[in-house]
N, C-alpha and C positions, 0 to 999 in steps of 0.2 A: 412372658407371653403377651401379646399384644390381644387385648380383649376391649372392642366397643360396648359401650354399656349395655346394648341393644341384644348383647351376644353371653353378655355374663352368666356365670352360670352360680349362683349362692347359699342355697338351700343346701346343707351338710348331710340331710339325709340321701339327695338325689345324689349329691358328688360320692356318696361313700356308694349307693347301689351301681355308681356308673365304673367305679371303680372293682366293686367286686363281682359285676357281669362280666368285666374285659379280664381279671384275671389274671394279666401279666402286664409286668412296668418295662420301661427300656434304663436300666444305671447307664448314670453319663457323670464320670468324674477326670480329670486331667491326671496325666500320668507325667514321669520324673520328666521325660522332653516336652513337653508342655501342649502333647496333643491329645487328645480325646477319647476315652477309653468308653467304651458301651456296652452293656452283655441283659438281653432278654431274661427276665426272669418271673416265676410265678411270684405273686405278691398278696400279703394280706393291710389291710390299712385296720388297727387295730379299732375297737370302739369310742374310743377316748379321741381317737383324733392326733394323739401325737407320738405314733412311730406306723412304721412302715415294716415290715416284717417277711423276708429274702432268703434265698439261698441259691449259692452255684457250685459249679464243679470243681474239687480243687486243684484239679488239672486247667481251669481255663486263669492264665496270669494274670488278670483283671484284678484278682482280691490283693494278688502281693504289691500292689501300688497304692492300696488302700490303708493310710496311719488311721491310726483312733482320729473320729470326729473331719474327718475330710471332708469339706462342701461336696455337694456333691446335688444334679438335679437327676427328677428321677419323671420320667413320663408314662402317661398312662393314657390311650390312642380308643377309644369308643367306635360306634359304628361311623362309618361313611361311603361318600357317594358321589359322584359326578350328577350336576344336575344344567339339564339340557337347556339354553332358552326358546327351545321350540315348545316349553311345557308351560310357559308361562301364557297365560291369557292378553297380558300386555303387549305381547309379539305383535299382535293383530292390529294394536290399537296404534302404535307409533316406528315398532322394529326396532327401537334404542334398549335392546339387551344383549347380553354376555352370558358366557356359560361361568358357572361357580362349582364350587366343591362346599360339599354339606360336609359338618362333622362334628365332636365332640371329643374334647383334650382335657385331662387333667394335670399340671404338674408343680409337684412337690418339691420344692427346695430345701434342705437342710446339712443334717452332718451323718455321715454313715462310717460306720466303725462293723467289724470283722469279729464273726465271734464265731469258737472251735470248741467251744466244751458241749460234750457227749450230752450231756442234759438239756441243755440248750437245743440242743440240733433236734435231739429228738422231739422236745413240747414244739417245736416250730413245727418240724414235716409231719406230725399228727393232727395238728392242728390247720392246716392246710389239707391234708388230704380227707380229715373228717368234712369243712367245710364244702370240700366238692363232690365225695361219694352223698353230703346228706341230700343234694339234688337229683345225685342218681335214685337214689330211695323214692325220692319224692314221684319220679315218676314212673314208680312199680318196678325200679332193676334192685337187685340184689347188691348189697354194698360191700364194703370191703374196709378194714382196718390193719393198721401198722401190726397192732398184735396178731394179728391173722398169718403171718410172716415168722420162721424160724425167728429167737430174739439173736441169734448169731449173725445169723443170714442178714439183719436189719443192722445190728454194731458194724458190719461189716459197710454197708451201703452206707451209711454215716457219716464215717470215716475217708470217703471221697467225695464230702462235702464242705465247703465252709459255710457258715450261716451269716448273712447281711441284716444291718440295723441300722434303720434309718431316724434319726431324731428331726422331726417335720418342724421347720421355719416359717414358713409360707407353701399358702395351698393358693392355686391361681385354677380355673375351671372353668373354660368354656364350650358354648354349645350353639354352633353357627348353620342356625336351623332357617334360613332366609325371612327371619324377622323382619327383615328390613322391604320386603316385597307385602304387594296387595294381598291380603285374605284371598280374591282369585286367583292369583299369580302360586298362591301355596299351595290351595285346593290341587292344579292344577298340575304343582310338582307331585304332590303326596299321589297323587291317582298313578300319575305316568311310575312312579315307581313303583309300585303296588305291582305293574303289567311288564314291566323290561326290567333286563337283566344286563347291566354296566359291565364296568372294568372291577368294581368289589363284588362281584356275584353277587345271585339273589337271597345272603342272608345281611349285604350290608344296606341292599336301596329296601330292604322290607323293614328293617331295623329303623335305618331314618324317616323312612316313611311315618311307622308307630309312631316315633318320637317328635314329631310334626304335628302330626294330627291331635298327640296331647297337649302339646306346645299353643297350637291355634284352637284346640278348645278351652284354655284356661280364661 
C-alpha cells in the first residue's frame, strides 16, 4: 500500500477499532491460473494482533484454491468520501485545487490456510456473532446467541462452511484525512460534510467527517 507519512496510520489500538467497526475484510489470494481470487468476508482481527479469523461458504470455490499457508492479502476499506474543492477555503485565495477522496484502508498480508473441524467452526461463528449482538445489547435490543438455535439446526449450518486463518505478516494502515491541507481548508471539508450527502451516502461523509475533526483536534 502506498502510504505518505503524513497519511500513516500506527497506533494498534486505532488500526484494530478501525478494523472492527468495518467488520468485513476482502480475501485476495492467486488461484491455480494465476489470476485473482477475492471473496467478502466478516472478519475478526484477534487481540494479540497475529491472526485474522474468517469464514465462507463452502459452496463459494475460492477455499478449494487455498493450500495450507498461501500468501495471501487481505483488505479492510473504513469510512469514505468524495471531498469537493469547492469546500476548501483556498479556493478563494488562489483556485489551484482538485477534488480528492478521503478514506481509511487497512491491509494484512500473510498466510491463510482453510480450516473444517466442527469445533473450530463453531468457537469462530460464536465468537463473531457474540462480538456483534454484544452492540446490539449495548444499545437496549435484545441479543441473540448460537446456543439460542436448535444444536442440530446450528451442526447442520456448519457444515456449509469452511473457516479462514489468516497468520498476519505485515499490517500496513492508512487514513487519508486531507492532512496535507490548511486547518481552514479542513475545517471547511469537515463542515461541508456534516450538510451533503455524496456518492457514499450520509453515513460515509458523517463518518469522515468525525474522523477529521478528531484527526485536527489532536
Amino acid at each position: 500500500m502506498y502510504v505518505p507519512h503524513f497519511n500513516a496510520l500506527e497506533g494498534f489500538a486505532e488500526i484494530q477499532s478501525l478494523v472492527s467497526t468495518a467488520g468485513s475484510a476482502q480475501l485476495i489470494t492467486t488461484g491455480s491460473d494465476g489470476y485473482p481470487l477475492a471473496s467478502l468476508l466478516p472478519v475478526i482481527w484477534e487481540p494479540d494482533g497475529q491472526r485474522l479469523v474468517m469464514h465462507m461458504a463452502k459452496a463459494n470455490p475460492h477455499w478449494k484454491a487455498i493450500e495450507p499457508r498461501t500468501p495471501c492479502l487481505a483488505t479492510v476499506i473504513g469510512p469514505e468520501a468524495y471531498i469537493s474543492p469547492a469546500w476548501y477555503a483556498t479556493k478563494a485565495e488562489h483556485g489551484k485545487v482538485v477534488p480528492t477522496w478521503n478514506y481509511s484502508a487497512v491491509h494484512f498480508t500473510g498466510r491463510v490456510s482453510v480450516e473444517q473441524n466442527p469445533e473450530w467452526l463453531h468457537e469462530a461463528v460464536s465468537w463473531l456473532t457474540d462480538l456483534h449482538e454484544a452492540r446490539r445489547e449495548a444499545g437496549g435490543h435484545e441479543g441473540w446467541e448460537v446456543s439460542d438455535a436448535p444444536e442440530k439446526y446450528i451442526a447442520g449450518q456448519l457444515r456449509a462452511i469452511v473457516g479462514i486463518q489468516v497468520e498476519i505478516e505485515r499490517v500496513e494502515a492508512k487514513s487519508k484525512l486531507s492532512q496535507n491541507r490548511s486547518a481552514a481548508d479542513r475545517q471547511g471539508v469537515i463542515a461541508a460534510l456534516r450538510t451533503e450527502v455524496g456518492p457514499t451516502g450520509a453515513r460515509g461523509e458523517a463518518q469522515v467527517a468525525d474522523r477529521m475533526a478528531e484527526d485536527l483536534g489532536r
